[in-house]
mmCIF file as gemmi writes it, N, C-alpha and C atoms, coordinates in Angstrom:
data_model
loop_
_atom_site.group_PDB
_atom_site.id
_atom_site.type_symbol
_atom_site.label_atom_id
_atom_site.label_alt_id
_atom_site.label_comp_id
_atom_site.label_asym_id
_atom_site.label_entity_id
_atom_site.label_seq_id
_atom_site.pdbx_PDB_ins_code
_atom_site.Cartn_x
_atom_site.Cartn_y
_atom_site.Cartn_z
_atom_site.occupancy
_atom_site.B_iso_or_equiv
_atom_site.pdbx_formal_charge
_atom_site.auth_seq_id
_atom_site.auth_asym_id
_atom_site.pdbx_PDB_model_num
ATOM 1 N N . UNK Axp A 1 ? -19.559 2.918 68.163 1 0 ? 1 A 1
ATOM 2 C CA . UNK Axp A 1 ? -18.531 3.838 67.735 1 0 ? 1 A 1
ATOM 3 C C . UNK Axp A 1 ? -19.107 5.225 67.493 1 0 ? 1 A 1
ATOM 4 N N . UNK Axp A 2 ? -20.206 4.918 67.146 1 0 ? 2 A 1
ATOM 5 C CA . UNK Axp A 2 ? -20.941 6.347 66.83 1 0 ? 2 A 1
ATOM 6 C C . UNK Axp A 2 ? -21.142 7.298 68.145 1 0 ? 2 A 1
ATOM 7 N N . UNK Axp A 3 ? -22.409 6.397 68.847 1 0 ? 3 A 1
ATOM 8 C CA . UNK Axp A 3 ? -21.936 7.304 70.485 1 0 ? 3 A 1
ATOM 9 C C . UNK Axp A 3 ? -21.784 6.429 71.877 1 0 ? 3 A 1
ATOM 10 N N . UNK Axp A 4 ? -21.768 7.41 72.822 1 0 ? 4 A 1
ATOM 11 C CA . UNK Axp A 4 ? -20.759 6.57 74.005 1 0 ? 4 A 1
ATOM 12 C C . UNK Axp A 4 ? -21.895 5.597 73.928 1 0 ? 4 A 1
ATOM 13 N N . UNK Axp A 5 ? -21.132 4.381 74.766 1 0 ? 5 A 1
ATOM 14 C CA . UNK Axp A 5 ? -21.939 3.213 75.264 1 0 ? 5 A 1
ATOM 15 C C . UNK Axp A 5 ? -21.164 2.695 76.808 1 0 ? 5 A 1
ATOM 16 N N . UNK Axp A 6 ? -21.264 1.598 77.154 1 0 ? 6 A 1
ATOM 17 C CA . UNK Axp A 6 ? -20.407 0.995 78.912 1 0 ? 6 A 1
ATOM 18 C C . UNK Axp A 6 ? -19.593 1.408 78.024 1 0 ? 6 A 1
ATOM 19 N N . UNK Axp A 7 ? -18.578 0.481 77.278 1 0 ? 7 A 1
ATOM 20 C CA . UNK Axp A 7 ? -17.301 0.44 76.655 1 0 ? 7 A 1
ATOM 21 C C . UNK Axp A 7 ? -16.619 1.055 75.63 1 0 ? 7 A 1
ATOM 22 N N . UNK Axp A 8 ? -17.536 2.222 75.157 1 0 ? 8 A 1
ATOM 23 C CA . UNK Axp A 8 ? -17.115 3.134 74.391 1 0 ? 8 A 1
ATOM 24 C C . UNK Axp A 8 ? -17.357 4.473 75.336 1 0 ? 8 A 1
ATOM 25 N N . UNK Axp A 9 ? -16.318 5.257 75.684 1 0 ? 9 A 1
ATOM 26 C CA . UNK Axp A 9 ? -16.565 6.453 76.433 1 0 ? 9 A 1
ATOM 27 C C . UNK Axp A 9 ? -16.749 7.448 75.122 1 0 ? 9 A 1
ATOM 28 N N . UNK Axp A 10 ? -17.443 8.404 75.877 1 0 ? 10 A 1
ATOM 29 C CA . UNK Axp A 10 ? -17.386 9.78 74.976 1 0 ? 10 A 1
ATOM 30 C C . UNK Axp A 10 ? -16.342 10.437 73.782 1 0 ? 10 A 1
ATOM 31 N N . UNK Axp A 11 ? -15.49 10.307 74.633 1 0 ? 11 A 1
ATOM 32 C CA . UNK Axp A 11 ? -13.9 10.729 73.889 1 0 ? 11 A 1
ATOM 33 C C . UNK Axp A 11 ? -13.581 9.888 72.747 1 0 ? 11 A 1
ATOM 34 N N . UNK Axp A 12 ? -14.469 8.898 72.707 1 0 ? 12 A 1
ATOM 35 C CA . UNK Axp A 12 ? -13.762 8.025 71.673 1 0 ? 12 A 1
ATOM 36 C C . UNK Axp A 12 ? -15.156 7.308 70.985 1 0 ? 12 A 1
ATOM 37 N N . UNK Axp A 13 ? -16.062 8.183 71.112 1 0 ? 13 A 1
ATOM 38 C CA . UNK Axp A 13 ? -17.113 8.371 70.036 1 0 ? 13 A 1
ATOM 39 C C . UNK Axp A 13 ? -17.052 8.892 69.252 1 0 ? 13 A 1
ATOM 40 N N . UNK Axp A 14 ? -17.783 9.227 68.167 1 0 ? 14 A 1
ATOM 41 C CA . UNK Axp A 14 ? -17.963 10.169 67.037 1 0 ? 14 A 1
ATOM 42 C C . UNK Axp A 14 ? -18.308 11.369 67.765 1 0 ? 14 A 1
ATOM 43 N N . UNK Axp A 15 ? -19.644 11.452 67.896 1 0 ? 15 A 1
ATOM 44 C CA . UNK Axp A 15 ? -20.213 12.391 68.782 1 0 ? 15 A 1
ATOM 45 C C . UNK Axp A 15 ? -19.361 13.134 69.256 1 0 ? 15 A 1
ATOM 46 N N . UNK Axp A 16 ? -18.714 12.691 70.217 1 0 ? 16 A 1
ATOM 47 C CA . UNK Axp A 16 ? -17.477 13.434 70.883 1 0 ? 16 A 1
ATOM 48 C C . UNK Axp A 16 ? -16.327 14.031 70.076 1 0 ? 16 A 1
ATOM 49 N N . UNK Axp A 17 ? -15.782 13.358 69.391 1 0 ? 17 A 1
ATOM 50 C CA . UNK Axp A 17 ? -15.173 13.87 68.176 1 0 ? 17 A 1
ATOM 51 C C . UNK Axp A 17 ? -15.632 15.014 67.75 1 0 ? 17 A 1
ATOM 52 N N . UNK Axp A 18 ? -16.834 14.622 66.68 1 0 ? 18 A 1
ATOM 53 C CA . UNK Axp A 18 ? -18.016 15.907 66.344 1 0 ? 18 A 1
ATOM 54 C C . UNK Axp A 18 ? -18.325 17.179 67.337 1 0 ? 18 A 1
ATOM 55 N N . UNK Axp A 19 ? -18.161 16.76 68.565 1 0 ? 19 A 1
ATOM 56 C CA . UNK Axp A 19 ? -17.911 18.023 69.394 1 0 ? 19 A 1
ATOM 57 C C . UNK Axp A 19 ? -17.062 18.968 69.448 1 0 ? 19 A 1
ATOM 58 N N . UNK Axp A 20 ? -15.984 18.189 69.105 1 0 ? 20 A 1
ATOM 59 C CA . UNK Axp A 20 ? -14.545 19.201 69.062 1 0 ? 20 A 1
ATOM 60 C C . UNK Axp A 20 ? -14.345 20.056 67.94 1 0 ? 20 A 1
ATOM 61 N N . UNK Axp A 21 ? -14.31 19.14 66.685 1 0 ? 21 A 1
ATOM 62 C CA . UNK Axp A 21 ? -14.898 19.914 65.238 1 0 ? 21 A 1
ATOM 63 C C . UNK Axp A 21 ? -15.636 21.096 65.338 1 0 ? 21 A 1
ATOM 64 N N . UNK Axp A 22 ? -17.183 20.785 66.026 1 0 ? 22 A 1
ATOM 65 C CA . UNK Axp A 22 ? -18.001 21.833 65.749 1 0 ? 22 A 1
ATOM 66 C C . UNK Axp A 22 ? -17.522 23.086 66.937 1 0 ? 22 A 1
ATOM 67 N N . UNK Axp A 23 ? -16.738 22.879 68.019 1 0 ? 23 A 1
ATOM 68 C CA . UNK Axp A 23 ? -15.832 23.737 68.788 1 0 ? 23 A 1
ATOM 69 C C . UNK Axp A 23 ? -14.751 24.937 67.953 1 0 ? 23 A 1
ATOM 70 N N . UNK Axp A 24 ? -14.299 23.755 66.804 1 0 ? 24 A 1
ATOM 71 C CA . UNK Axp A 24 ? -12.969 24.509 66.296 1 0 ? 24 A 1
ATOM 72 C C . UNK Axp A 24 ? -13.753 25.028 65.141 1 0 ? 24 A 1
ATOM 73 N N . UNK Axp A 25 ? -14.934 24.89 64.869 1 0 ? 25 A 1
ATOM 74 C CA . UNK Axp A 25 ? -15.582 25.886 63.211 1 0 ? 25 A 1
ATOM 75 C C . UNK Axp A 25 ? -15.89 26.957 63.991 1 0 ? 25 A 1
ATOM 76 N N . UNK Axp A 26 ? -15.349 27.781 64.028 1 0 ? 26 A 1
ATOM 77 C CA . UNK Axp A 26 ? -16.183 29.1 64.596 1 0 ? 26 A 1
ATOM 78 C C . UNK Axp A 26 ? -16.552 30.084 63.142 1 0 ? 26 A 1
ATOM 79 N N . UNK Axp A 27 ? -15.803 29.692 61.999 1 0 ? 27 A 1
ATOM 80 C CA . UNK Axp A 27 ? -16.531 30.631 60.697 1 0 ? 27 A 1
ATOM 81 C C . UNK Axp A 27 ? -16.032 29.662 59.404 1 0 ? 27 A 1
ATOM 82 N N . UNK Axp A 28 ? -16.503 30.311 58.897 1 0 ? 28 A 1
ATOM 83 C CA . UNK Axp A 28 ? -16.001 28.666 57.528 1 0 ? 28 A 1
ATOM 84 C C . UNK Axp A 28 ? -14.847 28.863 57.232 1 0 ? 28 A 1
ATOM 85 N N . UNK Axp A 29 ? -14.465 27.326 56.603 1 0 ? 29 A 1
ATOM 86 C CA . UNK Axp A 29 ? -13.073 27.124 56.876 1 0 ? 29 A 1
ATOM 87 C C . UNK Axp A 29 ? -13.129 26.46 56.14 1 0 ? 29 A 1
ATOM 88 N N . UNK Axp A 30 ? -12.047 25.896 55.092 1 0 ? 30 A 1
ATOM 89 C CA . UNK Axp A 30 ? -11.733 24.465 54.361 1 0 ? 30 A 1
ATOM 90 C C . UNK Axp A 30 ? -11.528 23.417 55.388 1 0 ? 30 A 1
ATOM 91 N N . UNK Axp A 31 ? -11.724 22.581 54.956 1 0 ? 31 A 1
ATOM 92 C CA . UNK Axp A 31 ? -11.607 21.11 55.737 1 0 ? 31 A 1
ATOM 93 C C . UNK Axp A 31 ? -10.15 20.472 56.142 1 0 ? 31 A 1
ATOM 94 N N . UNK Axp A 32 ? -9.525 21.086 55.125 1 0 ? 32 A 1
ATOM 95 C CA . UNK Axp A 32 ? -7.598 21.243 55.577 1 0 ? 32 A 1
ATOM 96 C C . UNK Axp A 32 ? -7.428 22.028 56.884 1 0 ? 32 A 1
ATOM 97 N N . UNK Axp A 33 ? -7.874 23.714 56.852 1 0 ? 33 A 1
ATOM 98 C CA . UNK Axp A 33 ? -7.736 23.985 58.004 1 0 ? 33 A 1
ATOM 99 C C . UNK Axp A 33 ? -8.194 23.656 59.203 1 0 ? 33 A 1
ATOM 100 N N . UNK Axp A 34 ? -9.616 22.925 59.106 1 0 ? 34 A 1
ATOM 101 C CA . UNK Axp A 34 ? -10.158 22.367 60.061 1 0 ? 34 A 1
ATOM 102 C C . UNK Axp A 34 ? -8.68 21.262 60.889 1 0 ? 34 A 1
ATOM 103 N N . UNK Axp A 35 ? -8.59 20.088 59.766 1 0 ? 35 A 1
ATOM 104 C CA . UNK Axp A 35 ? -7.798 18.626 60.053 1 0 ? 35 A 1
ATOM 105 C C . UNK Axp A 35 ? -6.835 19.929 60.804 1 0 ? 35 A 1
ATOM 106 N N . UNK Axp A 36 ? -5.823 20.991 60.224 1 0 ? 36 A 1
ATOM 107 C CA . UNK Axp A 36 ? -4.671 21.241 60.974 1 0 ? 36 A 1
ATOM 108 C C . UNK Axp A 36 ? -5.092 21.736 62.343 1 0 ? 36 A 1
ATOM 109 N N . UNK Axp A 37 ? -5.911 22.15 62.682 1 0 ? 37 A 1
ATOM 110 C CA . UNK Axp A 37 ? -6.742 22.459 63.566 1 0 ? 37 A 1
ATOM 111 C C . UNK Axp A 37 ? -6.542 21.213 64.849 1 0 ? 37 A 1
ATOM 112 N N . UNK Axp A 38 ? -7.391 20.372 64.034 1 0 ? 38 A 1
ATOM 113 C CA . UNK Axp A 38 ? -8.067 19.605 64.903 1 0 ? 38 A 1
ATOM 114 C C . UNK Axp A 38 ? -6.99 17.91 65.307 1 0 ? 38 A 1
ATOM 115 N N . UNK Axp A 39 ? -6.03 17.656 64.66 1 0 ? 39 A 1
ATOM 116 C CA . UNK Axp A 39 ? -5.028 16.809 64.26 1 0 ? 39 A 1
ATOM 117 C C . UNK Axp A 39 ? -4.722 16.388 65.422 1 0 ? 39 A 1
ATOM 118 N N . UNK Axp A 40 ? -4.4 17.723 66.643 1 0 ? 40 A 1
ATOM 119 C CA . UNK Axp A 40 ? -3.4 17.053 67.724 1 0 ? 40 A 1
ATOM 120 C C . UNK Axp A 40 ? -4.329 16.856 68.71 1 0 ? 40 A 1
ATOM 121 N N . UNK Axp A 41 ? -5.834 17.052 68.261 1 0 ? 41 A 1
ATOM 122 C CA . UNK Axp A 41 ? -6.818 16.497 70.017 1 0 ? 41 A 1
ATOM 123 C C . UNK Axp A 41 ? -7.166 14.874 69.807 1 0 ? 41 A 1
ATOM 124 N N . UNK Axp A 42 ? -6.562 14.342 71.135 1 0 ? 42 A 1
ATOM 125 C CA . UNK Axp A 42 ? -7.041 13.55 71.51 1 0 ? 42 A 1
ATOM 126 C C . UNK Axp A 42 ? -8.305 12.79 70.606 1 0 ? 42 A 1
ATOM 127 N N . UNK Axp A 43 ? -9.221 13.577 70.783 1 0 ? 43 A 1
ATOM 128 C CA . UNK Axp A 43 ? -10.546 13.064 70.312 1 0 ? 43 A 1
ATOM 129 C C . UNK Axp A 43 ? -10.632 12.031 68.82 1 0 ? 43 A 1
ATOM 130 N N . UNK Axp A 44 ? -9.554 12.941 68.081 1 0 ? 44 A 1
ATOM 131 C CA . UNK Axp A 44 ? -9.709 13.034 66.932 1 0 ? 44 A 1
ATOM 132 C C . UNK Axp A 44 ? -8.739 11.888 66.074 1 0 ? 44 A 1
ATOM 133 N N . UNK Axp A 45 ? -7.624 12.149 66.896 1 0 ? 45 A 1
ATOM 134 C CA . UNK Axp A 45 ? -6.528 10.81 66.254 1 0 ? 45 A 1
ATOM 135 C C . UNK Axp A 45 ? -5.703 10.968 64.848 1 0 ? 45 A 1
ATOM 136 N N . UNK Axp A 46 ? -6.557 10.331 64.297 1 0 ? 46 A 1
ATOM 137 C CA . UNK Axp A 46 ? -6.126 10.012 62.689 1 0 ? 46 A 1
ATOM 138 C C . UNK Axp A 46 ? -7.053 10.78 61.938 1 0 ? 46 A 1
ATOM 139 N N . UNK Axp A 47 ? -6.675 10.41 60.676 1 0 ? 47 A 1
ATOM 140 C CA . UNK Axp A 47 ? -7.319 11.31 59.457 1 0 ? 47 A 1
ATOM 141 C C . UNK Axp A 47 ? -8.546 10.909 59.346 1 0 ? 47 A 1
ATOM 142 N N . UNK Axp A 48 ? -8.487 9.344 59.098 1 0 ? 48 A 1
ATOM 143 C CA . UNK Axp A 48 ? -9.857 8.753 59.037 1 0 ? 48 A 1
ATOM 144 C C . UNK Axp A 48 ? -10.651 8.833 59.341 1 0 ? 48 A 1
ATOM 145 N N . UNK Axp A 49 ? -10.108 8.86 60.888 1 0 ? 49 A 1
ATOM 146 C CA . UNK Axp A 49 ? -11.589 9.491 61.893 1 0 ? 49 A 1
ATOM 147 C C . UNK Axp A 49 ? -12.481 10.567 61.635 1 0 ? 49 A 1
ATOM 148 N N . UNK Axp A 50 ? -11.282 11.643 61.234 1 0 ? 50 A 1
ATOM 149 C CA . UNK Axp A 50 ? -11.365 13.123 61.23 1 0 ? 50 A 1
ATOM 150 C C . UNK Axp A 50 ? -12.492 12.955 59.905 1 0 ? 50 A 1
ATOM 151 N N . UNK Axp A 51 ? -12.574 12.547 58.889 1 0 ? 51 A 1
ATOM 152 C CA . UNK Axp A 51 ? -13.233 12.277 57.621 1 0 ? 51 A 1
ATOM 153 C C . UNK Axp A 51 ? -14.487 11.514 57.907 1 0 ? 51 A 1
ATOM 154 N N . UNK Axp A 52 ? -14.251 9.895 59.06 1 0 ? 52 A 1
ATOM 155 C CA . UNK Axp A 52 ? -15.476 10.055 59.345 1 0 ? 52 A 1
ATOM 156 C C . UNK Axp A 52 ? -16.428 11.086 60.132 1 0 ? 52 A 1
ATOM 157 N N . UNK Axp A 53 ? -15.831 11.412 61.128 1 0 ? 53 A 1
ATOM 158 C CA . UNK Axp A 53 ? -16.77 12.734 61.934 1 0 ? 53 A 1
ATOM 159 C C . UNK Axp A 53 ? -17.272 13.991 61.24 1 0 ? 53 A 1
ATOM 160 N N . UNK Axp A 54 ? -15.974 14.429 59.967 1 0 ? 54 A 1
ATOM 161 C CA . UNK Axp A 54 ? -16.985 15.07 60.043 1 0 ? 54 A 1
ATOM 162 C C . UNK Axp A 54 ? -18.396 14.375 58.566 1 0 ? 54 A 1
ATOM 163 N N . UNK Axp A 55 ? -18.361 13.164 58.025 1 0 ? 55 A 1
ATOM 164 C CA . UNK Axp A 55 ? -19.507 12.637 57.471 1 0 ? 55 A 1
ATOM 165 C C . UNK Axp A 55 ? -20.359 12.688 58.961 1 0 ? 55 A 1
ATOM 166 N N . UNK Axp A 56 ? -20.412 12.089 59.673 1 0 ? 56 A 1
ATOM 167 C CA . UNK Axp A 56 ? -20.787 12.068 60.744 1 0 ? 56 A 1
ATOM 168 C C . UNK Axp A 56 ? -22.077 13.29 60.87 1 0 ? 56 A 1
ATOM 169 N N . UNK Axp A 57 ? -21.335 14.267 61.086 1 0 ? 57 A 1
ATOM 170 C CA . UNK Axp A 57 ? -21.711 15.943 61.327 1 0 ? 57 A 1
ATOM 171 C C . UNK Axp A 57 ? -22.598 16.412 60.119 1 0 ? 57 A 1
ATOM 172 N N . UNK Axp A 58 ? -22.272 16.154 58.976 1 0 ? 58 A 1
ATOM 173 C CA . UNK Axp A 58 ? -22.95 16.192 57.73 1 0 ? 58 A 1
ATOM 174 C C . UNK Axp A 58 ? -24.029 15.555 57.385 1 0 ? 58 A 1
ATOM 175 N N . UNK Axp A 59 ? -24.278 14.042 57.891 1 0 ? 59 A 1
ATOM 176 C CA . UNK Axp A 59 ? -25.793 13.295 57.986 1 0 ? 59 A 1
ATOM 177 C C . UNK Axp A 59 ? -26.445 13.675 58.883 1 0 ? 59 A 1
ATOM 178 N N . UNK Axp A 60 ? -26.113 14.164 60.171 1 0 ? 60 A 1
ATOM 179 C CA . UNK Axp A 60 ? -27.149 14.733 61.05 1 0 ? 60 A 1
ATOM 180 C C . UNK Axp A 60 ? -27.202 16.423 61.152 1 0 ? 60 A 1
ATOM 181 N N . UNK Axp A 61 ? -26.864 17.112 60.258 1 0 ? 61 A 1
ATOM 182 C CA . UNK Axp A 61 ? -27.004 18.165 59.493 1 0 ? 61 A 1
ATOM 183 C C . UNK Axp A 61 ? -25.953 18.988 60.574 1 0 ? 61 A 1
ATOM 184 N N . UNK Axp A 62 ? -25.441 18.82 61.031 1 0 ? 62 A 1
ATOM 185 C CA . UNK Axp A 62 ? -24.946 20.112 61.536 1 0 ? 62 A 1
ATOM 186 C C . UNK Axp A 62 ? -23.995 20.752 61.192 1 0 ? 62 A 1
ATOM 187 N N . UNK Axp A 63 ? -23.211 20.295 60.396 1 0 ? 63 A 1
ATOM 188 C CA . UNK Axp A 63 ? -22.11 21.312 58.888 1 0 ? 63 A 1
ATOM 189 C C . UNK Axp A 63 ? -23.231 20.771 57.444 1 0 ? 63 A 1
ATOM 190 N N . UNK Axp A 64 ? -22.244 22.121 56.675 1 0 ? 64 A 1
ATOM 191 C CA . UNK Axp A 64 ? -22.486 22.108 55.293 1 0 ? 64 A 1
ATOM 192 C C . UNK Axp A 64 ? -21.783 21.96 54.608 1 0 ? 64 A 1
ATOM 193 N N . UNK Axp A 65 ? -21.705 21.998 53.424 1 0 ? 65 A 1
ATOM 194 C CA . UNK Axp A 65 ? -20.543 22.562 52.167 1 0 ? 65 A 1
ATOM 195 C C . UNK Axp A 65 ? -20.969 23.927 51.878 1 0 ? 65 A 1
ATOM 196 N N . UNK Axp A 66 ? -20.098 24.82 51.694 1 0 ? 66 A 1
ATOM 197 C CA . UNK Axp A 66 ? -20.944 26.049 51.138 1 0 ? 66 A 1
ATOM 198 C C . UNK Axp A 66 ? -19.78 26.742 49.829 1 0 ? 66 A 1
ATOM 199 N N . UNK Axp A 67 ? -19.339 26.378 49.072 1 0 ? 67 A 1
ATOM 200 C CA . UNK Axp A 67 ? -18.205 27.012 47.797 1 0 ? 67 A 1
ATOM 201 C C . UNK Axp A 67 ? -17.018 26.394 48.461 1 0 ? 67 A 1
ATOM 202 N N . UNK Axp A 68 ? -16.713 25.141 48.667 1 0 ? 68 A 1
ATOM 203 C CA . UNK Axp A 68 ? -15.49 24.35 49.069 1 0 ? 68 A 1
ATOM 204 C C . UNK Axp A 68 ? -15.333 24.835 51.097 1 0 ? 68 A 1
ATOM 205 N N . UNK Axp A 69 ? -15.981 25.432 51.802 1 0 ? 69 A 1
ATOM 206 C CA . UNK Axp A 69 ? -15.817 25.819 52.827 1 0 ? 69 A 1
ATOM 207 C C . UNK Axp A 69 ? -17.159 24.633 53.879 1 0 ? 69 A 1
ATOM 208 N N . UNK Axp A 70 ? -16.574 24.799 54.925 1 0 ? 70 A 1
ATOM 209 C CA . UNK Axp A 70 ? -16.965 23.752 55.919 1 0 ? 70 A 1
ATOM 210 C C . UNK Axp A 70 ? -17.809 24.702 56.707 1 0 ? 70 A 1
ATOM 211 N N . UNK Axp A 71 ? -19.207 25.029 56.656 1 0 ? 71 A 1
ATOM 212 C CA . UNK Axp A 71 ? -20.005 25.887 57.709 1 0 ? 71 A 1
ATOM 213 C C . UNK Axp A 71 ? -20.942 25.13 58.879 1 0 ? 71 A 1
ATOM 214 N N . UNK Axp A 72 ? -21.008 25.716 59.873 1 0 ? 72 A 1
ATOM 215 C CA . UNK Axp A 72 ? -22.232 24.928 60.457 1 0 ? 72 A 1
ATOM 216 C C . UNK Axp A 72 ? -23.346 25.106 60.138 1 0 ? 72 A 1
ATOM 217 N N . UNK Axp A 73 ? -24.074 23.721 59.694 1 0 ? 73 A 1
ATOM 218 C CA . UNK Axp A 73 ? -25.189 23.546 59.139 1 0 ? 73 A 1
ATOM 219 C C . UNK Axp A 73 ? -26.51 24.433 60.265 1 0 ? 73 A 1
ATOM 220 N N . UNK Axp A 74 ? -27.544 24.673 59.714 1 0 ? 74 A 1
ATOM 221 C CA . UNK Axp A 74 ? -29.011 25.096 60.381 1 0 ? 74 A 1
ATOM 222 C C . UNK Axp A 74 ? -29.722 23.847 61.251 1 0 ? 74 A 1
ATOM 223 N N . UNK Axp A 75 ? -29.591 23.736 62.206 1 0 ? 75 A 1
ATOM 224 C CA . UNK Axp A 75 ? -30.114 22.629 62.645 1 0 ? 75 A 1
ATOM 225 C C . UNK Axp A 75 ? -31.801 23.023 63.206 1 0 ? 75 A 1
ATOM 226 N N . UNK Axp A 76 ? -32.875 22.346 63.081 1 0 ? 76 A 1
ATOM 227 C CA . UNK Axp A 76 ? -34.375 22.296 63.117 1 0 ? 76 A 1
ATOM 228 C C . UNK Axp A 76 ? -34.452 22.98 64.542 1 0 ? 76 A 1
C-alpha cells in the first residue's frame, strides 16, 4: 500500500498519493486547504487516505509542521 508493487499500481500507492500533495503545496498551507485542494484527485479518495499520506510525507521528511501550516520539509 505504501508503494507500487504487480498489484498495487502507482495511483493507488501512498507514494503516488504523496506525489500529488507535494504537487498541490506550492507555499504553506493548513492541512484543510491542502484536503480542499486535494479531495477530488483520483489519487487521493477519502480523508483517511489523505491523513495517511500525508503521515506518510512526514516520516520520510518531506513536509513539516511549521505554526499550524503544512511546509515542505528539507530533504538530505
Amino acid at each position: 500500500m505504501i508503494l507500487p508493487t504487480k498489484h498495487i499500481p502507482l495511483d493507488r500507492s501512498l507514494l503516488g498519493a504523496g506525489a500529488v500533495l507535494l504537487l498541490l503545496l506550492e507555499a504553506p498551507v493548513t492541512p484543510t486547504a491542502i484536503w480542499d485542494r486535494a479531495k477530488h484527485a483520483p489519487e487521493i479518495g477519502t480523508y483517511g487516505r489523505f491523513v495517511l499520506t500525508l503521515d506518510f510525507l512526514y516520516a520520510v521528511g518531506a513536509i513539516d509542521m511549521l505554526d499550524g501550516l503544512v511546509v515542505k520539509g528539507e530533504l538530505p
